[in-house]
C-alpha positions, 0 to 999 in steps of 0.5 A, spaced: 514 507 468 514 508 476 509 510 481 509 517 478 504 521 483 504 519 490 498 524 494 498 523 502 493 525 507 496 525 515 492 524 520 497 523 526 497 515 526 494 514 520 496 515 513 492 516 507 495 514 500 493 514 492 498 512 487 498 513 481 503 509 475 505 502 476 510 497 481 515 494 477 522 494 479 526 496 485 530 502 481 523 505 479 520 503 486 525 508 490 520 513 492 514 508 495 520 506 499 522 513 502 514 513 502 513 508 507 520 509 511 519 516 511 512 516 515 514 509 519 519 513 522 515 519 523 510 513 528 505 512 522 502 505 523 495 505 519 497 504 511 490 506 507 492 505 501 488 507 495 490 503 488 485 506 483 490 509 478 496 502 480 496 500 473 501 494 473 506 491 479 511 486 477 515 481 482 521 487 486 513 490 486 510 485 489 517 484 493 515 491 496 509 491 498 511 485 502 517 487 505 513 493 507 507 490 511 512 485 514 515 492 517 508 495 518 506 489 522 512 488 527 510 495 529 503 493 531 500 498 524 495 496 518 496 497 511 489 496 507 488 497 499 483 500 496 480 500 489 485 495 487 484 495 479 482 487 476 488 485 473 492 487 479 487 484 484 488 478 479 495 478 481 494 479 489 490 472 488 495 469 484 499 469 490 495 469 496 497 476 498 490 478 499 490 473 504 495 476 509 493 483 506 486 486 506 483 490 501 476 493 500 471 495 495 471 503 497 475 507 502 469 509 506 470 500 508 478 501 508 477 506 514 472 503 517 476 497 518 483 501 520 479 505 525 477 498 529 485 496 528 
């Protein structure tokens, strides 16, 4: 399974987006990356990410979101998480991605802290 649903919110430089599913695999991770290079090319630089429904990511996942936040921050943009579920959060940990990407309780935290980007 995929990232089945992806719902986005504009608002000029910065992005707001819920998934839904799960991040495994590069073939099933197509359309997060057209999302991310559809909307780093259109000059978005904050990522606020909402992971509440992101059930499982895998290494090409994990691959993914790091190669993402490489690109958002050679751009000077942010990218923050939301919600990230436990067994998710875990893995974050595990690897010391929430060292390098900040991730927050609610949203209301997420924008406050791109809103001072």
């Amino acid at each position: 399974m995929e990232v089945t649903k992806i719902d986005v919110s504009n608002n000029g430089n910065d992005l707001k987006a819920s998934l839904k599913g799960k991040l495994i695999t590069i073939e099933e991770n197509n359309s997060l990356e057209t999302f991310f290079k559809t909307f780093l090319d259109k000059g978005v630089k904050k990522f606020l990410i909402n992971m509440s429904e992101v059930t499982h990511i895998n290494s090409s996942g994990l691959g993914l979101i790091v190669k993402y936040f490489q690109k958002i921050k050679a751009v000077d943009g942010a990218i923050v998480f939301c919600y990230v579920q436990k067994d998710v959060n875990e893995l974050f940990q595990m690897t010391r991605l929430n060292k390098k990407i900040k991730m927050f309780k609610t949203e209301e935290e997420a924008k406050e802290y791109l809103a001072e980007c």
